[in-house]
MINUSE-386389 format. One record per atom (N, C-alpha, C): residue number from 1; residue in one letter; x, y, z. Coordinates in nm, 4 decimals, decimal comma, padded with zeros to 6 digits. Example, Ala and Ser with C-alpha at 12.3 -4.5 7.8 and 13.67 -1.06 7.14 Angstrom:
BEGIN
> seq/type/u/v/w
> 1/A/01,3190/-00,5690/00,7800
> 1/A/01,2300/-00,4500/00,7800
> 1/A/01,3200/-00,3300/00,7800
> 2/S/01,2850/-00,2250/00,7080
> 2/S/01,3670/-00,1060/00,7140
> 2/S/01,2900/00,0030/00,7870
// end
This chain:
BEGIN
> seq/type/u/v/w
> 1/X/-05,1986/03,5777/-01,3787
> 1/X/-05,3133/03,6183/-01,4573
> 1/X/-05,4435/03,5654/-01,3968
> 2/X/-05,4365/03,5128/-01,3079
> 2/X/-05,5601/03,4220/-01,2980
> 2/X/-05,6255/03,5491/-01,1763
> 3/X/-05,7622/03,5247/-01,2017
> 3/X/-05,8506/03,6523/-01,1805
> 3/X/-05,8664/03,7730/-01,2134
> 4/X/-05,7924/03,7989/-01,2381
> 4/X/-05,7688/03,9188/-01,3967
> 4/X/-05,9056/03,9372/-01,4754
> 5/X/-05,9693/04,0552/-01,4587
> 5/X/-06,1085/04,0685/-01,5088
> 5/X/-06,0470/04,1980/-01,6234
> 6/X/-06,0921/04,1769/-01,7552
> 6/X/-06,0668/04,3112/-01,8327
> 6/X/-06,2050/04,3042/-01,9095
> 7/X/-06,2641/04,4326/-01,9555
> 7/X/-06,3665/04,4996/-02,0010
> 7/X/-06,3214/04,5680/-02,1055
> 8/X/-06,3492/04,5345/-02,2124
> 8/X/-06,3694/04,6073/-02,3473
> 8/X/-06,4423/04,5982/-02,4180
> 9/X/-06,4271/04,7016/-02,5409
> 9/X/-06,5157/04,7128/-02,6178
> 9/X/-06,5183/04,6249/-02,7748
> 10/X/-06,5366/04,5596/-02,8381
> 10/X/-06,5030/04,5253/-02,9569
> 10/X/-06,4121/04,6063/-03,0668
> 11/X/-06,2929/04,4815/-03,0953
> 11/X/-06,2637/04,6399/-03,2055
> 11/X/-06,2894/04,6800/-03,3268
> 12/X/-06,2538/04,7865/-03,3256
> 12/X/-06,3275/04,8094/-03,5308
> 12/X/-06,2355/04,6909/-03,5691
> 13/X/-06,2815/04,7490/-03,7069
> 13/X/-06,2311/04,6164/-03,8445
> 13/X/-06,0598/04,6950/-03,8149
> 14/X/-06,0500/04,7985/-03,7759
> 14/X/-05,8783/04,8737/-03,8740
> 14/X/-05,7740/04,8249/-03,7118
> 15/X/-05,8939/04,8353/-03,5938
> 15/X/-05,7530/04,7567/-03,5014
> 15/X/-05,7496/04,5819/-03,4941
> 16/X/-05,8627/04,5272/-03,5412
> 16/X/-05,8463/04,4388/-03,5649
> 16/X/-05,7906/04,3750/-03,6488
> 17/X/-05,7385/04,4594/-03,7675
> 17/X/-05,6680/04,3952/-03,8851
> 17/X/-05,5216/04,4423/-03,8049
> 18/X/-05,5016/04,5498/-03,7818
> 18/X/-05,3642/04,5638/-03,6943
> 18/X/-05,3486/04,4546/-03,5854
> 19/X/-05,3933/04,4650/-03,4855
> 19/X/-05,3327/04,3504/-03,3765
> 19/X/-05,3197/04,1868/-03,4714
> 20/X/-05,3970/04,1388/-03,5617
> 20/X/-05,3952/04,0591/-03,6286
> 20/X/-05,2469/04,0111/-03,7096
> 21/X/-05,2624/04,1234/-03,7523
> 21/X/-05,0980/04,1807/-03,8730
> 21/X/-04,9866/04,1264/-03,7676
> 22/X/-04,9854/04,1816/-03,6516
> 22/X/-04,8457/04,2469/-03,5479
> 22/X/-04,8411/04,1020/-03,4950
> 23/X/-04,9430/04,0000/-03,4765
> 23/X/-04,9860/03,9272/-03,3647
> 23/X/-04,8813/03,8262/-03,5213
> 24/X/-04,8968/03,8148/-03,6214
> 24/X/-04,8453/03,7152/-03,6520
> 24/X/-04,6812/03,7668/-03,7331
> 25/X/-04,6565/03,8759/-03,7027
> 25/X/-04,5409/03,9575/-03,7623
> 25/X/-04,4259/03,8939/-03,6063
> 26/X/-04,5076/03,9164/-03,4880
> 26/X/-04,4269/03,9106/-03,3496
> 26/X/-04,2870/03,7799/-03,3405
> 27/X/-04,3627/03,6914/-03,4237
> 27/X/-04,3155/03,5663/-03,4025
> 27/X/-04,1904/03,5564/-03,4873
> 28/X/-04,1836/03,6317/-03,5979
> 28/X/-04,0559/03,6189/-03,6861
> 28/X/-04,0024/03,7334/-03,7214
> 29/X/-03,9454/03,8056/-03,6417
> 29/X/-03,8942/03,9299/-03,6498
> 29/X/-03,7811/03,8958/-03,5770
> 30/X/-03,7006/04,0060/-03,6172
> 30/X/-03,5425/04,0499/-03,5100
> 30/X/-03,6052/04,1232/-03,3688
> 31/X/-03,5102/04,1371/-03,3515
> 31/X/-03,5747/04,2408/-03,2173
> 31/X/-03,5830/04,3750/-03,2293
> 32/X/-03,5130/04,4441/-03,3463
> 32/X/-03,5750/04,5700/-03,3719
> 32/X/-03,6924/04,5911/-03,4288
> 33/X/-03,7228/04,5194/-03,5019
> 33/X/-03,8909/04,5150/-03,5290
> 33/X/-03,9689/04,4458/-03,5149
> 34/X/-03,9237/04,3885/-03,3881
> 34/X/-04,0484/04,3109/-03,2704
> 34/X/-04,0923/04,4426/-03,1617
> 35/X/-03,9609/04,5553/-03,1691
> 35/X/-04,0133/04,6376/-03,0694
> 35/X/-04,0911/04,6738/-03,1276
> 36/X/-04,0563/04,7683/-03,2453
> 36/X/-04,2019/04,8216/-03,3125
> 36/X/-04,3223/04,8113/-03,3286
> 37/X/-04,3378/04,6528/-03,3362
> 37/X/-04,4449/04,5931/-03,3363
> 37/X/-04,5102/04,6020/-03,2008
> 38/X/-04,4321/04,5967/-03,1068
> 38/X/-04,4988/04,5513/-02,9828
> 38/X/-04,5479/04,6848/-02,9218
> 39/X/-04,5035/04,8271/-02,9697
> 39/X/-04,5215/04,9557/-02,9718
> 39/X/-04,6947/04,9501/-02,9961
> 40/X/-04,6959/04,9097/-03,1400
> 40/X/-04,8097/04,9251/-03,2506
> 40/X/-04,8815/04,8312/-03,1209
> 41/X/-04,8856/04,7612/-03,0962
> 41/X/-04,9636/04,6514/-03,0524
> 41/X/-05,0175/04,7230/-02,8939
> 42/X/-04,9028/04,8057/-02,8322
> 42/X/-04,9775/04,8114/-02,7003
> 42/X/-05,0580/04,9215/-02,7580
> 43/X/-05,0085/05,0115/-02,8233
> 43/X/-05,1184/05,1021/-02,8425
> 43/X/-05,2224/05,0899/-02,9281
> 44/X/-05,2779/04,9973/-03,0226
> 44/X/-05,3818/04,9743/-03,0442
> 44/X/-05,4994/04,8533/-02,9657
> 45/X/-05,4627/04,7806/-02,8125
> 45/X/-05,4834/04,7684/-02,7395
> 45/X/-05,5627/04,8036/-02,6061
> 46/X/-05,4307/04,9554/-02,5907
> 46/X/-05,5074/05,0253/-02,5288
> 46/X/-05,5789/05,0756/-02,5130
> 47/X/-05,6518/05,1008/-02,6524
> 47/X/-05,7861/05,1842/-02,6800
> 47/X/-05,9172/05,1172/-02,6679
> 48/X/-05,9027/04,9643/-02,6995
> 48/X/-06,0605/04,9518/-02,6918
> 48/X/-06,0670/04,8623/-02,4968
> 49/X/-05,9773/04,8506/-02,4135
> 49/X/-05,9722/04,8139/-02,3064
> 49/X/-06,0623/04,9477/-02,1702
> 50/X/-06,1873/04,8802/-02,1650
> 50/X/-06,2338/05,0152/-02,0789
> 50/X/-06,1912/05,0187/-01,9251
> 51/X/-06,1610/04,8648/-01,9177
> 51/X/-06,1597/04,8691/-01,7472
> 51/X/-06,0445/04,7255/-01,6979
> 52/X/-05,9583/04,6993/-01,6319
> 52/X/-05,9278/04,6065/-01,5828
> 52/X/-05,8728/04,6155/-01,4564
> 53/X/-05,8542/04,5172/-01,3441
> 53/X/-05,8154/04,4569/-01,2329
> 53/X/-05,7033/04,4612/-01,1679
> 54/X/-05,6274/04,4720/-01,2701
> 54/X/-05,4754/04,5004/-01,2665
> 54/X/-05,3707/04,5693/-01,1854
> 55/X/-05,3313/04,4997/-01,0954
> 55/X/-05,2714/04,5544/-01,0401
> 55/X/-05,0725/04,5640/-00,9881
> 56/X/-05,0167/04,6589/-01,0054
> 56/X/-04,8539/04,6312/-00,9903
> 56/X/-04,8093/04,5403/-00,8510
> 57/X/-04,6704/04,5295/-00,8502
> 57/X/-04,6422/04,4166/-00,7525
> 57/X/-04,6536/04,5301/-00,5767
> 58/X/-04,6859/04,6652/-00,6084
> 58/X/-04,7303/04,7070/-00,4965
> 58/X/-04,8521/04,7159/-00,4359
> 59/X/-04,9458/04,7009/-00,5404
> 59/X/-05,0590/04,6922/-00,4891
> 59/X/-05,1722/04,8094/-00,5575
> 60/X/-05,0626/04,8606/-00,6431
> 60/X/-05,1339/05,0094/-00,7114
> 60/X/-05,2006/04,9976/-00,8052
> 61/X/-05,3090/05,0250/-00,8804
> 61/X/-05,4201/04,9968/-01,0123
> 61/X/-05,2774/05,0325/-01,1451
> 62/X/-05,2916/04,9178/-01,2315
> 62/X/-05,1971/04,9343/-01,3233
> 62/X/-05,3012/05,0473/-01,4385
> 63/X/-05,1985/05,1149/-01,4892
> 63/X/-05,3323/05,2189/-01,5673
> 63/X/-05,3228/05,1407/-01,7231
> 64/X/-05,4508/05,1816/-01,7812
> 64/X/-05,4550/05,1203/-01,9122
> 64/X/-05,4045/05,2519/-02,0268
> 65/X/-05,2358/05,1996/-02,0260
> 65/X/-05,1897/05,3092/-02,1539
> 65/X/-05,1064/05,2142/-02,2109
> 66/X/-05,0683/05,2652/-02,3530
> 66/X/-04,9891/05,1713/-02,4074
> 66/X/-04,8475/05,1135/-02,3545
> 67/X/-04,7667/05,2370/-02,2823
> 67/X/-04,6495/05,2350/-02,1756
> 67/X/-04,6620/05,1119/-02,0820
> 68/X/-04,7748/05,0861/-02,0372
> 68/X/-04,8806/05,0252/-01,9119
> 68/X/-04,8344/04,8906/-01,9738
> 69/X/-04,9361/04,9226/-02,0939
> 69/X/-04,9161/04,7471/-02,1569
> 69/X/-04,7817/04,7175/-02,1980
> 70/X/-04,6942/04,7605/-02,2394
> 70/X/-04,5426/04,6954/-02,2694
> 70/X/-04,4630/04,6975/-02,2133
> 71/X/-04,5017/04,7144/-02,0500
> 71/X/-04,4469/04,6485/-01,8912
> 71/X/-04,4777/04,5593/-01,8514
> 72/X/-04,5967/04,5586/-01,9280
> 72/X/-04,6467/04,3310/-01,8646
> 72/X/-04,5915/04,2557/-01,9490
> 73/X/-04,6275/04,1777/-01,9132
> 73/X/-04,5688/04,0030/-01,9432
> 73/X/-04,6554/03,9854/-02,0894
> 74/X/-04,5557/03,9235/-02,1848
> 74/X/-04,5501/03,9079/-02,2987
> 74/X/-04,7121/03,7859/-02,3112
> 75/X/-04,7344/03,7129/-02,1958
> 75/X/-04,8045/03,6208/-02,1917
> 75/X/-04,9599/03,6852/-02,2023
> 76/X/-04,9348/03,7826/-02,0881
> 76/X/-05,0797/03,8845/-02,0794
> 76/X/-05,0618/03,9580/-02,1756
> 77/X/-05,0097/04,0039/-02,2657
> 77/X/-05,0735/04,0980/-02,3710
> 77/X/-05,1118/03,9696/-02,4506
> 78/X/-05,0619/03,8555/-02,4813
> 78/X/-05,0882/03,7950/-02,5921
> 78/X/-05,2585/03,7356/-02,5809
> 79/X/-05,2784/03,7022/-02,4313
> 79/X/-05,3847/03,6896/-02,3950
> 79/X/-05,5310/03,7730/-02,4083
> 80/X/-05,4743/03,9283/-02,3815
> 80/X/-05,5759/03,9873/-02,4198
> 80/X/-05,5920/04,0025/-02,5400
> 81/X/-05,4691/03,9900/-02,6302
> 81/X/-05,5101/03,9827/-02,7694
> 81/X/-05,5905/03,9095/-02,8464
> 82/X/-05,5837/03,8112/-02,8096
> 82/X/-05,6373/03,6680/-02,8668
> 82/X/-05,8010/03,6896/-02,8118
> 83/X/-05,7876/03,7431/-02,6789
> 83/X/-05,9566/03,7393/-02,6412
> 83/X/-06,0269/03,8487/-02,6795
> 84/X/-05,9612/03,9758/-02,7618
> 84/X/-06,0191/04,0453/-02,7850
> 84/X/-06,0288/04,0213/-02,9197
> 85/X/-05,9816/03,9469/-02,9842
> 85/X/-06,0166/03,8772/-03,1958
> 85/X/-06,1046/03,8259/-03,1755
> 86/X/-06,1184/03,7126/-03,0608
> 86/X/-06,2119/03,6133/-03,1130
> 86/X/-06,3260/03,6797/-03,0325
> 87/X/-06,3700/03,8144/-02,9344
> 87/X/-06,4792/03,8701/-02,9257
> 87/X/-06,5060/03,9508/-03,0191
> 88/X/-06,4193/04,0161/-03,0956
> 88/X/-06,4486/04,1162/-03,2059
> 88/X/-06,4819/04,0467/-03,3479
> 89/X/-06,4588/03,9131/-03,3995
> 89/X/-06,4564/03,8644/-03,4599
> 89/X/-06,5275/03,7422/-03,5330
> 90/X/-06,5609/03,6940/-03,3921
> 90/X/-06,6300/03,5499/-03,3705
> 90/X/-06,7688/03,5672/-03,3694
> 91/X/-06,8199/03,4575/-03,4059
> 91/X/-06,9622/03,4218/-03,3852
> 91/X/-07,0268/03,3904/-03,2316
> 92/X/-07,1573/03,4636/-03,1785
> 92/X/-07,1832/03,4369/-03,0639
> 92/X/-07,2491/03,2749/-03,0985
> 93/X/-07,2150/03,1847/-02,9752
> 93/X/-07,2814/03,0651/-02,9275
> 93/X/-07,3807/03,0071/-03,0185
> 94/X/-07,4697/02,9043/-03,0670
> 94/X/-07,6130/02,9004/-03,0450
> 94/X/-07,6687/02,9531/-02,9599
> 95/X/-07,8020/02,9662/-02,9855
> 95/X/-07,8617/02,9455/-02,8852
> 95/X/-07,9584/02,8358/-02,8389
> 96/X/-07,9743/02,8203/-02,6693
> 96/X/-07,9759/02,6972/-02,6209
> 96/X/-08,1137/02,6276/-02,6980
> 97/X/-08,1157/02,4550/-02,6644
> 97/X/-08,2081/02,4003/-02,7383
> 97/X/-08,3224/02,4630/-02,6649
> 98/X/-08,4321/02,4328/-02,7033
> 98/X/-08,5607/02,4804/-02,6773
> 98/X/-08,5834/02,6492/-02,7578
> 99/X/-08,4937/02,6873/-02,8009
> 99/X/-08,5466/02,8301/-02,8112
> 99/X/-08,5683/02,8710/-02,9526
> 100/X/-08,6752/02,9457/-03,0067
> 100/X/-08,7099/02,9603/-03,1284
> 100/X/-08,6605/03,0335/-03,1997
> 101/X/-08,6500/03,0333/-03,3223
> 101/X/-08,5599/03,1482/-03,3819
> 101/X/-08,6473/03,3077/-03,4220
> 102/X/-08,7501/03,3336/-03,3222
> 102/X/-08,8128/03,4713/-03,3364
> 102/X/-08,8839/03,4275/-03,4015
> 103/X/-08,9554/03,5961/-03,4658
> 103/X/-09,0865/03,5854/-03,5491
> 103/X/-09,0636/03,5336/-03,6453
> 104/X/-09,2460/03,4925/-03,6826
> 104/X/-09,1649/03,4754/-03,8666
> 104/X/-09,2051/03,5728/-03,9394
> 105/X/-09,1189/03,5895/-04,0188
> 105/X/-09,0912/03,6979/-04,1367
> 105/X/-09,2350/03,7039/-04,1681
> 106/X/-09,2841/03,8554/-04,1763
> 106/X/-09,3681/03,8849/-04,2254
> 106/X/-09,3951/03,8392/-04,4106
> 107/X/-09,3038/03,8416/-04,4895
> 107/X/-09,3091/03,7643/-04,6253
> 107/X/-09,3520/03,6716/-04,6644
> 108/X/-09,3751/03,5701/-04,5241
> 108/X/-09,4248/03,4074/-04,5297
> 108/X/-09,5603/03,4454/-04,5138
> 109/X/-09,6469/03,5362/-04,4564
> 109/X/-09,7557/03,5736/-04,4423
> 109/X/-09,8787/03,5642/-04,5480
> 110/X/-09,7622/03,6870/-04,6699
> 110/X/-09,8211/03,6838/-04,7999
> 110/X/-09,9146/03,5975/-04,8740
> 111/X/-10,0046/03,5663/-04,8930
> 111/X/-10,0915/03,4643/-05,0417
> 111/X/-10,0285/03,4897/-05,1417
> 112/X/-09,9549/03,3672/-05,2106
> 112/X/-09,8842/03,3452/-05,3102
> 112/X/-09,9743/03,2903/-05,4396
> 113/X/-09,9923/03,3057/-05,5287
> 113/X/-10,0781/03,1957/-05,6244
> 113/X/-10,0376/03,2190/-05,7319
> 114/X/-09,9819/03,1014/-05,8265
> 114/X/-09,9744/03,1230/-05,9632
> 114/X/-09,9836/03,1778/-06,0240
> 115/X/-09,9483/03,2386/-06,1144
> 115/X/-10,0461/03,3356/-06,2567
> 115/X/-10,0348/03,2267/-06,3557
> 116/X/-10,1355/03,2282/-06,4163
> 116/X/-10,1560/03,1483/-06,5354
> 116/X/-10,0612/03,1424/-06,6513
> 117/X/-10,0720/03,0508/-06,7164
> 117/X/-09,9422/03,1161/-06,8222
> 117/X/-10,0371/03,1675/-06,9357
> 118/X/-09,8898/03,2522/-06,9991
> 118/X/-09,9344/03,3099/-07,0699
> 118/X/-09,9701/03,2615/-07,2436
> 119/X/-10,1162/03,2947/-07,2841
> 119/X/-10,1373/03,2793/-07,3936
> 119/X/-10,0852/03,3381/-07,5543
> 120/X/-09,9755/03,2851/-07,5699
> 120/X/-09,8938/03,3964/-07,7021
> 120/X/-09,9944/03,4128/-07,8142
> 121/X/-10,1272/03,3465/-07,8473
> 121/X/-10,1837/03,3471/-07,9506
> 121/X/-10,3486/03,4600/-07,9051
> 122/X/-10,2986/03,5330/-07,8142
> 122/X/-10,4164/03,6030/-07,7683
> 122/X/-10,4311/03,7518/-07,8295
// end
């Protein structure tokens, strides 16, 4: 795996709740419905993956289909899984010290002032 570059896209909320589901179904299943799962899993995978590096032990571009993905190594799908939750999912970084958090809200701008209270005997 090491140099292995993959390019995707974030996934919606509905493959992310799937690979999520499958990703923790994988671990305690029989093996007839680990295949299934692992079915569900390459092919909702394969869709948000636009580009990767990948290549077979001949030297040929591995293609990105679900078939594709449930010929690799149990290690690399789990990998791209995991890196594609916590990009679809996660919070980006801070950002670094020194840097401001943008404008300020036009609302802070406003002149605010009291109103008087009100006189009930008026």
């Amino acid at each position: 795996m090491e140099g292995l570059e993959v390019r995707a896209r974030r996934l919606s909320v509905n493959e992310l709740f799937v690979v999520t589901r499958v990703g923790a179904r994988l671990s305690s299943l029989d093996d007839s419905e680990a295949d299934e799962s692992m079915d569900e899993l390459a092919a909702t995978l394969a869709g948000p993956i636009l580009s990767w590096n990948l290549d077979d032990m001949h030297g040929q571009p591995v293609p990105i289909t679900p078939t594709a993905l449930r010929d690799q190594d149990l290690r690399l799908l789990k990998a791209i899984n995991i890196a594609l939750m916590r990009a679809s999912a996660g919070v980006s970084d801070p950002l670094p010290e020194g840097s401001n958090s943008g404008e300020p809200a036009l609302e802070a701008s406003i002149p605010m002032t009291a109103l008087p209270p009100e006189n009930p005997q008026s």
